[in-house]
N, CA, C and O of each residue as an XYZ file, in Angstrom:
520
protein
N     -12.722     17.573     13.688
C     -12.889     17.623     15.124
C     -14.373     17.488     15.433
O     -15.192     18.276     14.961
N     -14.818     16.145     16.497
C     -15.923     16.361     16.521
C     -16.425     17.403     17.573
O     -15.586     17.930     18.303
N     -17.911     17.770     17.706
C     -18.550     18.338     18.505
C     -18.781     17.456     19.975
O     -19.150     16.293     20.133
N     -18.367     18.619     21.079
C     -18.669     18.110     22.468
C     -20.347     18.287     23.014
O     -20.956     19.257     23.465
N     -20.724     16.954     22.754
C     -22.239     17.253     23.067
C     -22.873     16.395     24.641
O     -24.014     15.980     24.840
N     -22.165     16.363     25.188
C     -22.438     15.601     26.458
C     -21.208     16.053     27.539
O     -20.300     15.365     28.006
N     -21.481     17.230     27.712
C     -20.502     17.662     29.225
C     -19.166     17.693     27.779
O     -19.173     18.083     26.611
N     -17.974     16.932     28.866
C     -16.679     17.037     27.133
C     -16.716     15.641     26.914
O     -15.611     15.109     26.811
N     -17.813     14.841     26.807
C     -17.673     13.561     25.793
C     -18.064     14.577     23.857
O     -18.353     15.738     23.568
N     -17.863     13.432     23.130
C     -18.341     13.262     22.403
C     -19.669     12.511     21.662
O     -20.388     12.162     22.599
N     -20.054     12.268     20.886
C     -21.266     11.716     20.989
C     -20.395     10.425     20.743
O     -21.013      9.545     21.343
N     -19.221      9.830     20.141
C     -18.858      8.544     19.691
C     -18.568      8.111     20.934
O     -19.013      7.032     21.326
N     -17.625      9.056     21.873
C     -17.409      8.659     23.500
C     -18.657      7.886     24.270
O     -18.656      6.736     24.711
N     -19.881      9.017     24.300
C     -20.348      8.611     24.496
C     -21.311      7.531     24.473
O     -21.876      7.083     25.471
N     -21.472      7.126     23.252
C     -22.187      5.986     22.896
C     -21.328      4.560     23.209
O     -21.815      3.516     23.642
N     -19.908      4.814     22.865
C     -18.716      3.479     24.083
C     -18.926      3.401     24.966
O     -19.135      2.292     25.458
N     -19.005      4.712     25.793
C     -19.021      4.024     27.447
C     -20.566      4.110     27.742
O     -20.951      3.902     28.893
N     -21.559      4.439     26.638
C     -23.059      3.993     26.892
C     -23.531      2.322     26.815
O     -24.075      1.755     27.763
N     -23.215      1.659     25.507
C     -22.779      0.658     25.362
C     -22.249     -0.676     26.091
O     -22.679     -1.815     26.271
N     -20.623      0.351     26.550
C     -19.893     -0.807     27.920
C     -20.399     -0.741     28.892
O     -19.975     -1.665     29.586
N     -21.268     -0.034     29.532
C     -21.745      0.440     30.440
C     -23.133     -0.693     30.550
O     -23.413     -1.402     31.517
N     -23.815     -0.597     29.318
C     -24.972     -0.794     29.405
C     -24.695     -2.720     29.422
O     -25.472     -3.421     30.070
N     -23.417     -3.401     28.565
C     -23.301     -4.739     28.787
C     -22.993     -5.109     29.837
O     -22.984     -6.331     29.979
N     -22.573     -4.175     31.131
C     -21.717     -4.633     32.214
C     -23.262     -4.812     33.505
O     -23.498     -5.421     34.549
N     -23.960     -3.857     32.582
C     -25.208     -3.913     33.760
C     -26.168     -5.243     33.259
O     -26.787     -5.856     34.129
N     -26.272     -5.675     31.798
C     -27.390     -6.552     32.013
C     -26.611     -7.943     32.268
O     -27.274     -8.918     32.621
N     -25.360     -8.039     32.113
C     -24.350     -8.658     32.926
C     -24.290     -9.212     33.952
O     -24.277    -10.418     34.195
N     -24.233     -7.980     34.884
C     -24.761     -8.030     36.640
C     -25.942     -8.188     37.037
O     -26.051     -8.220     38.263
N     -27.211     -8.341     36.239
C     -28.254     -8.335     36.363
C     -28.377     -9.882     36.120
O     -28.990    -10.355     37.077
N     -28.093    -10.691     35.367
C     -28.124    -11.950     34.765
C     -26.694    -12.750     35.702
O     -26.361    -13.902     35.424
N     -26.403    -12.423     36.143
C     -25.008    -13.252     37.330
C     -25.221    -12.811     38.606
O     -24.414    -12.940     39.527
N     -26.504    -12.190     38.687
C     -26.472    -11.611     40.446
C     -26.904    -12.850     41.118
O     -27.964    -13.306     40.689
N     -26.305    -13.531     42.115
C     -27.218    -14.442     43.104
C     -27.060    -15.872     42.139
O     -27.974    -16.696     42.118
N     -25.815    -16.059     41.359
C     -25.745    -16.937     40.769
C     -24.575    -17.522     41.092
O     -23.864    -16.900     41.881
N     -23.903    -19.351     40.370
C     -23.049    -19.374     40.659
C     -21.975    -18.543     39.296
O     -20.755    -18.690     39.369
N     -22.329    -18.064     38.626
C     -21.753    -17.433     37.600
C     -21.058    -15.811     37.830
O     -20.639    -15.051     36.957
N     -21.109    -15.605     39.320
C     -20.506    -14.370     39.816
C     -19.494    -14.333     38.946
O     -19.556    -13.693     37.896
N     -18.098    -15.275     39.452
C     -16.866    -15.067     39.095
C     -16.756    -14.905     37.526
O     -15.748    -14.285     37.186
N     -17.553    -15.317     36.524
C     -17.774    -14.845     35.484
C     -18.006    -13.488     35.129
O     -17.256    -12.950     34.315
N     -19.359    -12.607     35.858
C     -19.099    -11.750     35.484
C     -18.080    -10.901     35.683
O     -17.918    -10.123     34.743
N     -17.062    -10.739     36.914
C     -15.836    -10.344     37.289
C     -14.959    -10.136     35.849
O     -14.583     -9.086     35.327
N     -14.722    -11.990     35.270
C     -14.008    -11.983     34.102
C     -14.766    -11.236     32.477
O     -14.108    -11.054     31.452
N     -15.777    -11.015     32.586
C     -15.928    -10.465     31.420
C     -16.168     -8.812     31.911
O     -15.805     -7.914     31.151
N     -16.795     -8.501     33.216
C     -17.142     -6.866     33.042
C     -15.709     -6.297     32.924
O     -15.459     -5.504     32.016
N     -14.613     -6.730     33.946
C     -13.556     -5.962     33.567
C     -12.718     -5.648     32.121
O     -12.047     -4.661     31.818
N     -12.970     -6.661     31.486
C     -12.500     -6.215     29.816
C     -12.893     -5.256     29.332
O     -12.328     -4.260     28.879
N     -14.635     -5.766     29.487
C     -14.714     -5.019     28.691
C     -15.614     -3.168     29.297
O     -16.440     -2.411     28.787
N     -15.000     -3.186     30.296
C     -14.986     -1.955     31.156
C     -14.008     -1.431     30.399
O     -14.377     -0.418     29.804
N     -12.979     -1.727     30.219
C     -11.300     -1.580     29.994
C     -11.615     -1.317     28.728
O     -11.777     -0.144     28.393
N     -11.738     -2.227     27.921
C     -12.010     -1.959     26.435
C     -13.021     -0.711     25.953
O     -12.643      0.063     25.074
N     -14.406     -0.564     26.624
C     -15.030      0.810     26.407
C     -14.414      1.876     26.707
O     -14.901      2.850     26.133
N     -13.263      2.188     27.578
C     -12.599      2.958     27.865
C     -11.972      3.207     27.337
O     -11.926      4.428     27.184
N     -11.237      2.632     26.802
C      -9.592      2.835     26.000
C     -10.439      3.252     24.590
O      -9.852      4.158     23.999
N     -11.666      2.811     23.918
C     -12.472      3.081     22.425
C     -12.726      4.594     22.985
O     -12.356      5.543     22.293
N     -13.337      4.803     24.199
C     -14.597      6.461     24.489
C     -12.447      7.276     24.322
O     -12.125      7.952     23.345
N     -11.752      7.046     25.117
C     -10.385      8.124     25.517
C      -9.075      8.270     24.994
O      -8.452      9.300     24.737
N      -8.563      6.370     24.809
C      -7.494      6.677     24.364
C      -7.063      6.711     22.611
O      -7.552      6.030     21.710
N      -6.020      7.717     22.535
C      -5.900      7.514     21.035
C      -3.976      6.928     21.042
O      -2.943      6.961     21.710
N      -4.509      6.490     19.893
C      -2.504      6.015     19.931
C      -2.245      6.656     18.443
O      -2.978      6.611     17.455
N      -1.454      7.033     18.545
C      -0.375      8.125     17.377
C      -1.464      9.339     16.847
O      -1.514      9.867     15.736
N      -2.280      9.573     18.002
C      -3.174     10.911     17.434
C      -4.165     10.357     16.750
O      -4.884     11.044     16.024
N      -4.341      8.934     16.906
C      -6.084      8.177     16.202
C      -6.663      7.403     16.868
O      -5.885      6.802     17.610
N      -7.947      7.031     17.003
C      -8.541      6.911     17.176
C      -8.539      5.411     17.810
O      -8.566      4.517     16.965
N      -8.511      4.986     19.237
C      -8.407      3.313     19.576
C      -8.879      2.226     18.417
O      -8.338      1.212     17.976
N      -9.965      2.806     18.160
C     -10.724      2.121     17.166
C      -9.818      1.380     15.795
O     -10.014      0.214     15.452
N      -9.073      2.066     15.291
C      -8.289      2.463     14.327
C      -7.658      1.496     14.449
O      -7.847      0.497     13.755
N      -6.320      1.627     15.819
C      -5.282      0.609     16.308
C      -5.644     -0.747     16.284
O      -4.762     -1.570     16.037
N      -7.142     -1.229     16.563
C      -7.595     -2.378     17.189
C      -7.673     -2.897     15.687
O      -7.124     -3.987     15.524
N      -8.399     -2.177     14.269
C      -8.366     -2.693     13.639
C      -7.213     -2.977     12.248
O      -7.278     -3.620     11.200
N      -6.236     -2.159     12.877
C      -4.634     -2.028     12.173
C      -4.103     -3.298     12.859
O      -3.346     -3.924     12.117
N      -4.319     -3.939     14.259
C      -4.451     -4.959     15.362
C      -4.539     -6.191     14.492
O      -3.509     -6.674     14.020
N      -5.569     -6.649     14.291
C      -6.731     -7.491     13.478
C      -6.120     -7.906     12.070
O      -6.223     -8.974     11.466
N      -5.524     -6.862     11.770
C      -5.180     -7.111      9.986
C      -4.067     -7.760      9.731
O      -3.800     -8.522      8.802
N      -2.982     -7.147     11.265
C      -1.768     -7.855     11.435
C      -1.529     -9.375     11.713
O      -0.769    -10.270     11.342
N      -2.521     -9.202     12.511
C      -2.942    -10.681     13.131
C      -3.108    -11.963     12.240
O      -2.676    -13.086     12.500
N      -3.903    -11.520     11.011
C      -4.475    -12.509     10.707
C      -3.559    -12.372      8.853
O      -4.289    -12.869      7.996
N      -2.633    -11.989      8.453
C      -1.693    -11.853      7.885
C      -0.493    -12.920      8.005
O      -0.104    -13.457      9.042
N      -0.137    -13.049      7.064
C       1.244    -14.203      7.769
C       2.355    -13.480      7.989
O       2.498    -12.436      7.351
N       3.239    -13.850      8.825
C       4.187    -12.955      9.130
C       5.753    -13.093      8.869
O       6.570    -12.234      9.199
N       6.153    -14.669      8.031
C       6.805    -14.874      7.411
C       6.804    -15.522      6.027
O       6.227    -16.557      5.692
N       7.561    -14.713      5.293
C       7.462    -14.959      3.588
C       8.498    -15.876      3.023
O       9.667    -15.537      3.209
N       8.226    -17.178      2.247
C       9.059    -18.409      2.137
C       9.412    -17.814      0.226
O       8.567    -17.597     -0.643
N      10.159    -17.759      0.175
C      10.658    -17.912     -1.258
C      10.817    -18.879     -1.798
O      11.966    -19.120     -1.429
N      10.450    -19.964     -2.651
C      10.637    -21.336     -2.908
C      11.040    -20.811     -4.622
O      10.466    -20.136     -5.477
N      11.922    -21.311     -4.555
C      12.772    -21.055     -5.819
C      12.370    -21.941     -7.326
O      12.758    -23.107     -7.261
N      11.824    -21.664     -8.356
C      11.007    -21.875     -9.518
C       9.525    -22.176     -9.206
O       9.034    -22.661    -10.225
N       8.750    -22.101     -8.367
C       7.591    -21.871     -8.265
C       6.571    -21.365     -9.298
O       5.750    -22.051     -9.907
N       6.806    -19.810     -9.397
C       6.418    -19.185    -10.456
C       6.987    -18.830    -11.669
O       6.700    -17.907    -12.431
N       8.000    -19.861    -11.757
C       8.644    -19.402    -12.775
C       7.892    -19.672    -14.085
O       7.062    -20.555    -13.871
N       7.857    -19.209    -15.487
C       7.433    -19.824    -16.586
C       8.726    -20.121    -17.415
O       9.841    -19.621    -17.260
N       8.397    -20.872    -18.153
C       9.297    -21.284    -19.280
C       9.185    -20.371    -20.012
O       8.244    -19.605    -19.801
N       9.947    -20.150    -20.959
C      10.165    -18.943    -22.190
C      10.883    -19.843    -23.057
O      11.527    -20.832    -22.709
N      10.759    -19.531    -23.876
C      11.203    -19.932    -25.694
C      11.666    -19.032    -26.035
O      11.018    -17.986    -26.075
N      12.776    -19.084    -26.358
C      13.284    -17.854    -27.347
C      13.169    -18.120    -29.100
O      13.574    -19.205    -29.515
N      12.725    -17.314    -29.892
C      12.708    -17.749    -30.942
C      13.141    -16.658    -32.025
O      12.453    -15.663    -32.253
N      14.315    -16.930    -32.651
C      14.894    -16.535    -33.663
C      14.602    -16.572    -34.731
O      14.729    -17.629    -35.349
N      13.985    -15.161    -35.486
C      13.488    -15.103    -36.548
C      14.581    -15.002    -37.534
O      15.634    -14.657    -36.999
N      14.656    -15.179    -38.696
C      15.546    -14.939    -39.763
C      15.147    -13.733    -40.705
O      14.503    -13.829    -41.751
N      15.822    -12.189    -39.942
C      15.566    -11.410    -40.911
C      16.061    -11.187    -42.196
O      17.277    -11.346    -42.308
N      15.333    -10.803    -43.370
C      15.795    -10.766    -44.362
C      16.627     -9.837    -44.737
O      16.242     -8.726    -44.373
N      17.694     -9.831    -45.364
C      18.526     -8.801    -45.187
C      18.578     -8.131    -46.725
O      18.599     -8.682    -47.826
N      18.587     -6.854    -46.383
C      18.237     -5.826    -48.004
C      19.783     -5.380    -47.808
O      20.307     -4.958    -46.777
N      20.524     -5.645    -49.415
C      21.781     -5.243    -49.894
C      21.369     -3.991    -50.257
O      20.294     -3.813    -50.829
N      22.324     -2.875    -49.906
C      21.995     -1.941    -50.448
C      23.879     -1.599    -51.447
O      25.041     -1.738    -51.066
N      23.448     -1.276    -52.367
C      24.164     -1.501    -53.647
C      25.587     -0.403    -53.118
O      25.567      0.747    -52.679
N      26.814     -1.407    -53.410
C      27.899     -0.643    -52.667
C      28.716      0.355    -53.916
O      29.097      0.049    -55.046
N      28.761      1.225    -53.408
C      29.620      2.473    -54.516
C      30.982      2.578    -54.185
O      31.476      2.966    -53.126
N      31.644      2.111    -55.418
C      32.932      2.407    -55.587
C      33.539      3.905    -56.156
O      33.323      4.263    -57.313
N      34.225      4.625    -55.315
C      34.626      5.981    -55.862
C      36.339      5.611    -56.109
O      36.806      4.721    -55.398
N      36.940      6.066    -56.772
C      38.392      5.890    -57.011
C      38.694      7.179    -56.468
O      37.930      8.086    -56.140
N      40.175      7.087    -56.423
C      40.378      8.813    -55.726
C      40.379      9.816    -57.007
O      40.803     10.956    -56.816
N      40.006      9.515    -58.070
C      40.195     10.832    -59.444
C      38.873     10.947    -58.967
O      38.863     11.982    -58.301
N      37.530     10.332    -58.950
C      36.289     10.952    -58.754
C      36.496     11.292    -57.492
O      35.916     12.378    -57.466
N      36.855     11.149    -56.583
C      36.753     11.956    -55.236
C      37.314     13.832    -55.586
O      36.901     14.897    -55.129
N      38.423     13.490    -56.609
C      39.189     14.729    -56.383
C      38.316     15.715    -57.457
O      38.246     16.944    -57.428
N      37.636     14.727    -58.468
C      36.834     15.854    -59.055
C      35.593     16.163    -58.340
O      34.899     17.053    -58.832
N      35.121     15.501    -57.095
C      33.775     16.105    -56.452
C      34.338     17.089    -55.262
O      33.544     17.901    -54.788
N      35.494     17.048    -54.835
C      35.860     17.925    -54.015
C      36.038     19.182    -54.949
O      35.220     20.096    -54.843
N      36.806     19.249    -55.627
C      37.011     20.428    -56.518
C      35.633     21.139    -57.269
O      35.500     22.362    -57.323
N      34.631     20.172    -57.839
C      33.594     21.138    -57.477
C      33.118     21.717    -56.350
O      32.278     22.611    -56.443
N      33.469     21.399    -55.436
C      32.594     22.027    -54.094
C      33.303     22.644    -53.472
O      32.830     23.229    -52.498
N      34.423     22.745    -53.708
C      35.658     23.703    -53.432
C      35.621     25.431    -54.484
O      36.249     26.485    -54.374
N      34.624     24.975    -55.366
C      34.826     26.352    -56.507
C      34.298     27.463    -55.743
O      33.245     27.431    -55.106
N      35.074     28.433    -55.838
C      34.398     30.147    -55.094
C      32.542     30.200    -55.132
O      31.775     30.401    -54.190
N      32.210     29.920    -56.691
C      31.250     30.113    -57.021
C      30.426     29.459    -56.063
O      29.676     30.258    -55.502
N      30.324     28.462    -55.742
C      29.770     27.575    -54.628
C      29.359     27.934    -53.026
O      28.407     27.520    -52.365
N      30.081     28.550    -52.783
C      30.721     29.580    -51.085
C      29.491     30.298    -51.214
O      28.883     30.394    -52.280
N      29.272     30.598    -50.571
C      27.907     31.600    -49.812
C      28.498     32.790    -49.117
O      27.853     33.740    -48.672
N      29.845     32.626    -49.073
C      30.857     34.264    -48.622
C      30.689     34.792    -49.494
O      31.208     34.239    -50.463
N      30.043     35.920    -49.774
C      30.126     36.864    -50.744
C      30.169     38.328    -49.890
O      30.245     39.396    -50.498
């Protein structure tokens, strides 16, 4: 929050409508008694209008300033987006390596060696119930 240092301007207030103020006078000073009256008409009122709305108004709780240049960015942005289909596309290669494949040596058990490795591991002695 700034400090009110000029009555309830601010000093940023005030330096806007010091500013608009001060272009509208050397303005009228330079179009007085000329045929360029109706000129100054068209430019003091803008930017009368415009120092005003920068020194007072805020839009969504910020600052005119802000809007004008959120304004500006929009502006000069494009505002419709064309999709053009393979543009960016790249090519890709797929490439299939040939892994080598490790046999790992296959074990044949018959069911007599199955029944003698179960039966050892089946012996009491073996059990951890004690």
């Amino acid at each position: 929050m700034q400090d009110k240092v000029i009555g309830p301007l601010t000093l940023v207030q005030f330096f806007y409508l010091l500013f608009g103020g001060l272009f509208i006078y050397l303005l009228n000073n330079w179009t007085s008694g000329t045929f360029l009256r109706p000129l100054f008409w068209l430019i003091a009122v803008p930017v009368g209008l415009l120092s005003f709305a920068l020194a007072f108004i805020k839009v969504q709780d910020r600052p005119f300033i802000f809007f004008l240049g959120s304004l500006v960015r929009y502006l000069q942005r494009p505002r419709t987006r064309v999709w053009q289909k393979g543009q960016y596309q790249k090519s890709t290669h797929i490439i299939v390596k040939e892994e080598a494949k490790v046999e790992t040596p296959h074990k044949d058990f018959d069911k007599a060696r199955v029944r003698d490795i179960v039966g050892i591991l089946d012996r009491p002695e073996n059990t951890d119930a004690k």
